[in-house]
ZAMARGU-4260 file (C-alpha; in steps of 0.2 Angstrom, whole numbers, plus 5000, padded with zeros to 4 digits):
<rodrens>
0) 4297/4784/4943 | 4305/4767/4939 | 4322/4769/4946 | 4325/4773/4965 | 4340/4772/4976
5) 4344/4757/4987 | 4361/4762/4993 | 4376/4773/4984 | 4381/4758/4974 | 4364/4750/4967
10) 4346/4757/4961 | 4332/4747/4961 | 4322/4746/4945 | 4302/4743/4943 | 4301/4733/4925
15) 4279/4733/4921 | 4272/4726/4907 | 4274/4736/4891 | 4286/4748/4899 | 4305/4745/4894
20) 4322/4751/4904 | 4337/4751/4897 | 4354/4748/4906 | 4370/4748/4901 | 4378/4731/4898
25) 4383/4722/4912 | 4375/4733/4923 | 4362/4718/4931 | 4367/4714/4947 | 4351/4702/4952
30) 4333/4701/4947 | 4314/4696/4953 | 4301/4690/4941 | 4299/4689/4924 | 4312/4700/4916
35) 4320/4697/4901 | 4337/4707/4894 | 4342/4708/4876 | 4353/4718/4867 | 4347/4733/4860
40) 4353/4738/4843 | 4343/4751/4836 | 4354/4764/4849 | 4340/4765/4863 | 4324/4775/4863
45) 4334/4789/4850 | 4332/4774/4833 | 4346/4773/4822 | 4350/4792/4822 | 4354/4793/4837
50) 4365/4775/4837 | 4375/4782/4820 | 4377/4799/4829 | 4383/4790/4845 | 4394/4779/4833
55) 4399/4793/4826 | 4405/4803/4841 | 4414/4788/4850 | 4399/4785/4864 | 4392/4770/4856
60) 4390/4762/4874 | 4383/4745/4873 | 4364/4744/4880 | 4352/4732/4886 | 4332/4731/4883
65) 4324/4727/4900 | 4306/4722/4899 | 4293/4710/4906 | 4287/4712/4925 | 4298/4711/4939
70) 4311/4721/4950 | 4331/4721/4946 | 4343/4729/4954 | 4358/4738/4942 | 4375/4744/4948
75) 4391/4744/4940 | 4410/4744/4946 | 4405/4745/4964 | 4404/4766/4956 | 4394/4777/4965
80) 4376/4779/4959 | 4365/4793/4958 | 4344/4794/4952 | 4338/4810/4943 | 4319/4812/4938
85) 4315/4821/4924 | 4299/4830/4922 | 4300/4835/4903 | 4318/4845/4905 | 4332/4837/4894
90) 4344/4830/4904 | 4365/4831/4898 | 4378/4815/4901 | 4393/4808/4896 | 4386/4791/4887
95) 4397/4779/4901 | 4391/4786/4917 | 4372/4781/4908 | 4366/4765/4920 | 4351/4764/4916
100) 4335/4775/4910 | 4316/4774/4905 | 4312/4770/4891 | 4299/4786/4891 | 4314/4795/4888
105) 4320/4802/4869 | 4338/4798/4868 | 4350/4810/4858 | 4366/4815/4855 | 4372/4833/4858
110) 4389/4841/4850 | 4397/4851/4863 | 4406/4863/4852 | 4387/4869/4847 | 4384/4880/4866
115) 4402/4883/4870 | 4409/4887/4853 | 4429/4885/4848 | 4436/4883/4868 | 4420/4869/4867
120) 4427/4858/4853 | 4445/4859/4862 | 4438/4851/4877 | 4439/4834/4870 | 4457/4838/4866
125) 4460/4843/4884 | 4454/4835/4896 | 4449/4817/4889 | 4430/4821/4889 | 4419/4818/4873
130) 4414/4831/4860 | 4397/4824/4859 | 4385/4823/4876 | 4371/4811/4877 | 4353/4818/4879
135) 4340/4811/4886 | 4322/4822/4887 | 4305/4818/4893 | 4298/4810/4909 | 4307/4796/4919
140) 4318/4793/4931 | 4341/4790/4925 | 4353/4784/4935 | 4370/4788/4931 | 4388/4785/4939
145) 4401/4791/4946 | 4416/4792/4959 | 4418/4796/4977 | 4400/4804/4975 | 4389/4815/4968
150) 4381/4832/4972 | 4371/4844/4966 | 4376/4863/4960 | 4362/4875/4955 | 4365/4886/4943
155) 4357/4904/4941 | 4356/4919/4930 | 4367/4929/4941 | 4379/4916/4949 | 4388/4903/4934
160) 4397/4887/4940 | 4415/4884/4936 | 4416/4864/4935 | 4432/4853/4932 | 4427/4845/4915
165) 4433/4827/4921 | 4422/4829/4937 | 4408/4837/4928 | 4394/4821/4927 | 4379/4828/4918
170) 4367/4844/4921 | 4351/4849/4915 | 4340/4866/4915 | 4341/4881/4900 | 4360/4882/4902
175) 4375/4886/4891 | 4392/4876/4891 | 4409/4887/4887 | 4425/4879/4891 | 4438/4894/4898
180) 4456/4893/4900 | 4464/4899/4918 | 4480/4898/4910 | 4489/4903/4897 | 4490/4891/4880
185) 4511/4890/4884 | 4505/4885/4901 | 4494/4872/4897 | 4504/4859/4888 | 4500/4842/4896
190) 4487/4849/4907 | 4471/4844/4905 | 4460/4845/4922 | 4453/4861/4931 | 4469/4868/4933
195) 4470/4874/4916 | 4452/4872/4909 | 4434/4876/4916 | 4417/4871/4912 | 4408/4888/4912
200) 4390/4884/4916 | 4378/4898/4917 | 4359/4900/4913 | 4345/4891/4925 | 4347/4873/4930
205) 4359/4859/4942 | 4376/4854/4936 | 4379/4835/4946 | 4399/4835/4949 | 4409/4820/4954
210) 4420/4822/4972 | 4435/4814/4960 | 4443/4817/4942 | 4445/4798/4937 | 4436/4793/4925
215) 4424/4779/4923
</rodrens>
């Protein structure tokens, strides 16, 4: 894989000769060899689609071509960095914890309310987090962001996870997404973390959570 971990804050990227990366802009902290970074306007490794329907659901986060032959090392905000390789799985994440990515990977965009029906669309309403979730399917490694940390929560047929939806991060796996209410609607005027709503998560896969509700 072309990403790998150097510390919690920065990953290292491989950049080979025909191979592109994407990162999110900004994100180049340093560089060896010959790289070059250009803004990429056609919305990634998705095409135009995927930019209009990124547009389209307010996660039209600014990205960089990354190409040549070299290393460079990404990080962003001094956040909290995390690698996850995909063997052929789709993989689920808000668009601005994206730091970088292969460009082996199909990029798409995902409307929330399609798994976890009404209680899915309100989550945006709620608790500040987008209707529409980035995809990204293939093989290749992505590293994403997030605060204080991240860890790993499987998810099984027999035992859902309940997640915060401002410290849910991304997840992937043959899983379904309902947002539940613990309260009652009265209740959950000007609430908008785990308190008063859940990300239910249940199927087969990993959910990543962050140890804090800030956003990015």
């Amino acid at each position: 894989m072309a990403l790998r971990e150097i510390n919690s804050k920065i990953v290292e990227a491989t950049v080979l000769p025909g191979r592109r990366l994407f990162s999110q802009r900004g994100a180049m902290l340093a560089y060896r060899g010959e790289v070059s970074f250009t803004p990429n306007m056609q919305g990634g490794q998705g095409g135009v689609m995927s930019m209009i329907g990124r547009r389209m659901a307010n996660e039209d986060t600014p990205l960089m071509s990354v190409e040549g032959s070299g290393t460079v090392l990404f990080g962003h905000g001094g956040h909290h960095v995390q690698v996850i390789d995909l063997t052929g799985e789709t993989l689920y994440v808000e668009a601005d914890r994206l730091l970088a990515f292969e460009g082996t990977l199909q990029q798409g965009t995902m409307f929330m309310g399609s798994q976890g029906g009404v209680m899915g669309m309100v989550r945006g309403q709620v608790s500040d987090q987008g209707l529409f979730t980035t995809t990204l399917k293939g093989h290749g490694s992505v590293a994403v962001m997030a605060h204080g940390g991240v860890f790993e929560v499987p998810i099984t047929p027999q035992r859902p996870v309940h997640v915060d939806p401002q410290a849910y991060v991304a997840h992937h796996g043959d899983v379904r997404n309902k947002l539940s209410t613990a309260l009652g609607w009265r209740d959950m005027v000007g609430r908008g973390s785990g308190e008063a709503f859940q990300l239910e998560l249940s199927g087969s896969g990993t959910v990543y959570v962050q140890a804090s509700e800030e956003k990015l």
